[in-house]
N, C-alpha and C positions, 0 to 999 in steps of 0.2 A: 469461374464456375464455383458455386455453393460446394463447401467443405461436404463430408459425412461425418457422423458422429462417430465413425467407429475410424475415420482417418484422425479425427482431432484427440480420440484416445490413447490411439495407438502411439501416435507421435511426443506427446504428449508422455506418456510411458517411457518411451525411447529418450526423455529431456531433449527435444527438437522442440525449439520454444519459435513461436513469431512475436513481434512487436505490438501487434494488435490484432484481438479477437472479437467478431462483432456476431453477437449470439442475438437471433433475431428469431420472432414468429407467435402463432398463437394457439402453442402446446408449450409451457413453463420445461413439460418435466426434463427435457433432455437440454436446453438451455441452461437449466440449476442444475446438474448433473453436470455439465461440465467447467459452470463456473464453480463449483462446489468442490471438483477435482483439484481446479488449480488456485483452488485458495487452500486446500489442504494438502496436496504435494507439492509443489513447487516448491516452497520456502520449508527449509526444515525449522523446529516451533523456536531455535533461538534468533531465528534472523526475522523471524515477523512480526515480531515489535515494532523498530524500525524499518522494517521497507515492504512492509502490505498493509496497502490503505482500502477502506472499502469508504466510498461514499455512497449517496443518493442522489436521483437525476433533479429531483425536484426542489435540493438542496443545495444544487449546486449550478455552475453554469460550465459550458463548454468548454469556454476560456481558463476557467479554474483546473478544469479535467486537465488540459493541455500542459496548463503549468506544473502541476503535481507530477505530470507524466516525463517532464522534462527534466525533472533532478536524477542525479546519478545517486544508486545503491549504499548505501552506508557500510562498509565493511563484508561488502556480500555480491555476488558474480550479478543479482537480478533484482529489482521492487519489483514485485505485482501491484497494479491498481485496477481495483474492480468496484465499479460503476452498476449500479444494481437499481433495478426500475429507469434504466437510460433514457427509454420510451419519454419520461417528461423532461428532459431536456430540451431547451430553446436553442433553435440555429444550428439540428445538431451537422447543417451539412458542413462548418466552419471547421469540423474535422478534419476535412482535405488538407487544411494546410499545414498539420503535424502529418498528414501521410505521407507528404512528400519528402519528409527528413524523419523518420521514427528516432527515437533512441533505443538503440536493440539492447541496452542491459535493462530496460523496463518493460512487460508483459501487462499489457491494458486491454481490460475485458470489459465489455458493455455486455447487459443483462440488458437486453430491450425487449420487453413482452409484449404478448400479443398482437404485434402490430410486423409489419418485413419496410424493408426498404422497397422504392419504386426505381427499378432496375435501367432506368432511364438516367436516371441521375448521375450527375461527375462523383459524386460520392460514392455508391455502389461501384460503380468502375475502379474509382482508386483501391477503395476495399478490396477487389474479387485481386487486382495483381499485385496489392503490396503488405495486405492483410489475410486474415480468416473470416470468411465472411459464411454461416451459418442459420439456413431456416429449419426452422420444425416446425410442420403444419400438422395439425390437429386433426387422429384420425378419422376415416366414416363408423358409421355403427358395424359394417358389417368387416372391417379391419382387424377391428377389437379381441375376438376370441381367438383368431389364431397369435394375436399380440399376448395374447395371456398364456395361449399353450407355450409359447416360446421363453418367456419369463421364466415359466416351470420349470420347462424342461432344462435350465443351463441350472437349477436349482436339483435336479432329480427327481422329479414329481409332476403329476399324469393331472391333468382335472378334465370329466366327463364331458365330451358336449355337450350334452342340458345345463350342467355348472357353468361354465364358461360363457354360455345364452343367457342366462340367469344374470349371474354377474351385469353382462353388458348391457340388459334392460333395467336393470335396476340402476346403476352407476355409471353408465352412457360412457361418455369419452375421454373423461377427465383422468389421465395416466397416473397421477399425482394419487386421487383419490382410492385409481385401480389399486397400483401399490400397494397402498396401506391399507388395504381391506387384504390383501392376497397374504401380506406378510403379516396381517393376524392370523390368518387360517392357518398359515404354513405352524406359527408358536400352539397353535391346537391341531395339528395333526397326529393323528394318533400314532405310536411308533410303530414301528414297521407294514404301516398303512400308507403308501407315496401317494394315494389317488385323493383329491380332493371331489366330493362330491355336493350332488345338491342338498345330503340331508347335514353332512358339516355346515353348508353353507346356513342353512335354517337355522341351526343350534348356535351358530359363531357372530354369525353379522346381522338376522332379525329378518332377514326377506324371510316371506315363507313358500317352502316347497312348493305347493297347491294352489295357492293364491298369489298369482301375479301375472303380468301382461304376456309373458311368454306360452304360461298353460293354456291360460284364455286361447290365445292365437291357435292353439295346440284342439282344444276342446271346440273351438269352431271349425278348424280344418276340417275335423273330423265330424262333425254336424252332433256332436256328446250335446244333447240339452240338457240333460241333468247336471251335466259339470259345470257350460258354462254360466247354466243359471246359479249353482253353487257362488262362480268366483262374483261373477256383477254385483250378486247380495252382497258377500262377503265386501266388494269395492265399494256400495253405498253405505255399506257402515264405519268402513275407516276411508274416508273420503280427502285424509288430510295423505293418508299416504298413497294413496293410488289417484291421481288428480285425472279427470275422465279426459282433460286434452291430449294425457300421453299414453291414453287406454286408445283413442281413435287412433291418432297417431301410428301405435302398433298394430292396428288392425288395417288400417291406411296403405302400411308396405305390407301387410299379407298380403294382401288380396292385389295391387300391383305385381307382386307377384304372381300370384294366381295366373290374372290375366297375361303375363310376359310368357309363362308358362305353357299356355296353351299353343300359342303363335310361336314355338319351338320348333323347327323342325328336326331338329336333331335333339329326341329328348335321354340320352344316355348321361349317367349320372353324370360324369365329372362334365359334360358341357351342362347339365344343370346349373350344379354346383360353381359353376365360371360364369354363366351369363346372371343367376339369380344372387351371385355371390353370398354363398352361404358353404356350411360345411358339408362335404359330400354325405355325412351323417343324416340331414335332414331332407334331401331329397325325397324320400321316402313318405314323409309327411305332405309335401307340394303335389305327390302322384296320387296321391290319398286326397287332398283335396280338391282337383281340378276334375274329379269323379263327381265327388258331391255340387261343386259349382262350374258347369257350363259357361262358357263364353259371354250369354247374354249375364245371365245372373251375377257372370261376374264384374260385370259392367253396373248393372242396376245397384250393386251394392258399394261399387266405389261412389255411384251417385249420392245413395246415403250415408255416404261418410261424411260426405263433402255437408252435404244438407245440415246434418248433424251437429260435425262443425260448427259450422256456424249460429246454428241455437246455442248451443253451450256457450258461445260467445256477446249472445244478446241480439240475435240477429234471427228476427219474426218470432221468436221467443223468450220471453223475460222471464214468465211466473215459476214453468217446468223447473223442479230439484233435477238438478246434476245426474244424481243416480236415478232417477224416475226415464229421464232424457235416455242413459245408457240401457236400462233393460229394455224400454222400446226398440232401439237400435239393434240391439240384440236380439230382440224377438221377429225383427223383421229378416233381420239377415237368413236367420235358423228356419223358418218359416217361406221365404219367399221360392 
């Protein structure tokens, strides 16, 4: 059975070492977070000269790994070797045959991104009973903001639902990316201000408040024409940052929404909020719009989403600009 990331910390904390860690999947950041652990605690800094090696997968071969992993510790209880971009290693199932004898004074870590093992395999099996064997898979979009309220909150610090939606349309899924966007705001938070909001967010990182695929979705829910003809303008003039595939896209799971919405029959928030997975916050917006769009319309307009789609892609239409494509879209949605 796949480790947890917070069994391999903890243990890990506790100096309960296994012989081999096989860090696998395709979300990096808790993978480098725990080969990053145990390339900085394990070895205190005079013993890791000699006995922590990091190679490359692509630099090296299996056979190599095995050997390196098979010399005993220089003057010291442990080596770590850590195996970083694993993933292009050749033959790596040839590891089985160090699984069946480890040497426990060495701690060998594969960093294998993006990719898991196929649980079928004699290698996953040896892994899962005589190893660590570890996925991290990459969250959904709607995962995302309560991933970031809880980041905050072990930090002391609140950020608004709009912020947090913000965020995750602007910066999708990438935890790495999230991070280090989070932990610049946190270095400009104002003191004795723990909330991060959407208008920090403007001033800090460059998305802006008003303009972007979240209000959009927001200003059509709401059937606002003034507004969201403001943002589509606004979108065909910086067209390099707001790209009209992940403007449909966003407007694609609203109205999926919408229509999930309607075929509810139990519509009390938190079952909202559970079947449309979103934050009990925004329910309010979904009963706001399943007013303005009915059942058929809200059919008719996933159609043209779809239609749409595919113009912006070169499909029954070449000549139509990008943003010329989206105000139409928009004027039929608001209109129909």
């Amino acid at each position: 059975m796949p480790a947890t990331f917070e069994e391999i910390i903890s243990d890990l904390r506790k100096r309960i070492f296994k012989p081999v860690y096989f860090l696998a999947g395709d979300e990096p950041y808790y993978i480098d977070l725990i080969t990053d652990f145990i390339a900085e605690k394990v070895l205190p800094e005079e013993e890791k000269a000699f006995n922590q090696v990091i190679i490359y997968g692509e630099d090296t071969s299996i056979n190599a790994v095995i050997e390196t992993s098979r010399r005993f510790p220089m003057m010291a209880s442990h080596q770590v070797v850590i195996v970083k971009e694993a993933q292009a290693l050749k033959k790596i199932e040839d590891l089985t045959l160090y699984l069946e004898k480890p040497l426990l004074s060495t701690i060998l870590v594969f960093n294998f991104r993006y990719k898991v093992l196929d649980k079928r395999t004699k290698l996953f099996k040896s892994l899962d009973t005589q190893a660590v064997y570890f996925e991290s898979m990459r969250l959904r979009d709607y995962q995302v903001p309560p991933w970031i309220e809880r980041y905050l909150m072990v930090k002391g610090i609140k950020i608004n639902p709009d912020a947090s939606a913000m965020l995750t349309e602007f910066l999708g899924t990438d935890l790495h990316k999230i991070v280090n966007e989070l932990d610049k705001l946190l270095i400009t938070l104002p003191a004795g201000s723990p909330v991060i909001s959407t208008s920090l967010i403007e001033k800090n990182i460059g998305i802006s408040k008003d303009y972007n695929n979240f209000e959009l979705q927001k200003a059509i829910g709401e059937k606002n024409i003034l507004k969201a003809n403001m943002i589509i303008r606004y979108f065909s003039e910086n067209p390099n940052d707001n790209p009209v595939t992940l403007t449909i896209a966003s407007l694609f799971s609203l109205f999926t929404k919408i229509l999930t919405y309607h075929y509810l029959t139990d519509k009390s928030k938190n079952n909202v909020a559970s079947v449309l997975k979103i934050h009990p916050y925004f329910v309010r917006d979904y009963e706001v719009a399943a007013v303005k769009y009915n059942v058929n319309k809200t059919i008719q307009i996933i159609s043209y989403l779809r239609t749409y789609d595919m113009k912006t892609k070169g499909f029954g239409d070449v000549s139509t600009d990008h943003g010329d494509l989206l105000k139409e879209l928009v004027y039929k949605i608001l209109h129909l």
